[in-house]
C-alpha positions in Angstrom: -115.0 -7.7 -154.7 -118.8 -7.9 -153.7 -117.3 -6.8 -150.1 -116.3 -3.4 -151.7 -119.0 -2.8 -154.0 -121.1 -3.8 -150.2 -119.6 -1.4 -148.8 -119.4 1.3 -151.4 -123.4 1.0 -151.4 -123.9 1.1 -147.6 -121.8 4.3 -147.6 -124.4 5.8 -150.5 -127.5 4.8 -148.7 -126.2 6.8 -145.4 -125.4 9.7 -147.4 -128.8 9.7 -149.2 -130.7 9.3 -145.8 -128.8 12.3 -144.6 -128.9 14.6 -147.3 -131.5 14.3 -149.1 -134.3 12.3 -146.8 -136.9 13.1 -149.0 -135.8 10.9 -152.3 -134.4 8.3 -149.7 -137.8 5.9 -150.3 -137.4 6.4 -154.6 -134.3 5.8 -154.6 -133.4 3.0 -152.6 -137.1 1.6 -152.7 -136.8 -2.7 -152.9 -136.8 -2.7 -156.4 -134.0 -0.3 -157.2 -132.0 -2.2 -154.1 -132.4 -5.5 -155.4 -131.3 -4.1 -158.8 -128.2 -2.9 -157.2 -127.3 -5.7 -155.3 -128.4 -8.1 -158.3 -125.3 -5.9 -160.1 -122.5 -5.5 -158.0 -122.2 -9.6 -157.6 -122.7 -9.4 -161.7 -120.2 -7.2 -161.7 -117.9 -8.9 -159.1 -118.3 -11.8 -160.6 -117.2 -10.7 -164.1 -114.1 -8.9 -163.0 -112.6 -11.4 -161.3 -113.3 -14.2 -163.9 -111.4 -11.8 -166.3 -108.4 -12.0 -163.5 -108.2 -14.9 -162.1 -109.2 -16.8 -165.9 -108.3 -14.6 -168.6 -105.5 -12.9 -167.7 -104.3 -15.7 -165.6 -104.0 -14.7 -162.3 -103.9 -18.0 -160.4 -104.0 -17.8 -156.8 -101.9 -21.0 -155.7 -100.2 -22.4 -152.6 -96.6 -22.5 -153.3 -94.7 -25.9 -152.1 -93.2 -25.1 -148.6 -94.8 -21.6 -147.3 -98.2 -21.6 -145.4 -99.9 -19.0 -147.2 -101.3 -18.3 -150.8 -99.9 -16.1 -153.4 -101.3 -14.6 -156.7 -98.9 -15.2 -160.1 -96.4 -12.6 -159.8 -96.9 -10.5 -163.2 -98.0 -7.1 -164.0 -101.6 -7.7 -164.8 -102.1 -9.2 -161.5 -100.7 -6.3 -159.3 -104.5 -5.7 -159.4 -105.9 -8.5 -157.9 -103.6 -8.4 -155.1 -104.3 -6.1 -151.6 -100.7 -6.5 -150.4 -97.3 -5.3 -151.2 
């Protein structure tokens, strides 16, 4: 999760510095930076406690394969990046 919301903030930091250079140092001065970066892991973190805790979407090595797997119901079709 923190590697999206990473990269979802690198991508808005280019396109600030190329279209609008001139609100570049206000907007992504070291406080506001730290601010972001201080909530996308608060908000990684949350959403997948919710997942994997709450709505139980245990990520477990099944007896005889090599390779994890999430719980196979609807609510975790999110969590997964495959199928």
């Amino acid at each position: 999760q923190i590697s999206c919301f990473s990269h979802v903030s690198i991508s808005i930091n280019r396109v600030v510095a190329v279209y609008t250079p001139l609100t570049y140092n206000i907007m992504f001065s070291k406080w506001n930076t730290r601010m972001m970066i201080l909530f996308y892991w608060i908000l990684a973190v949350t959403v997948m406690t919710i997942m994997l805790k709450y709505v139980d979407c245990s990520f477990y090595l099944p007896h005889g394969t090599w390779f994890f797997v999430f719980k196979t119901n609807a609510a975790c079709q999110t969590v997964q990046w495959y199928e």
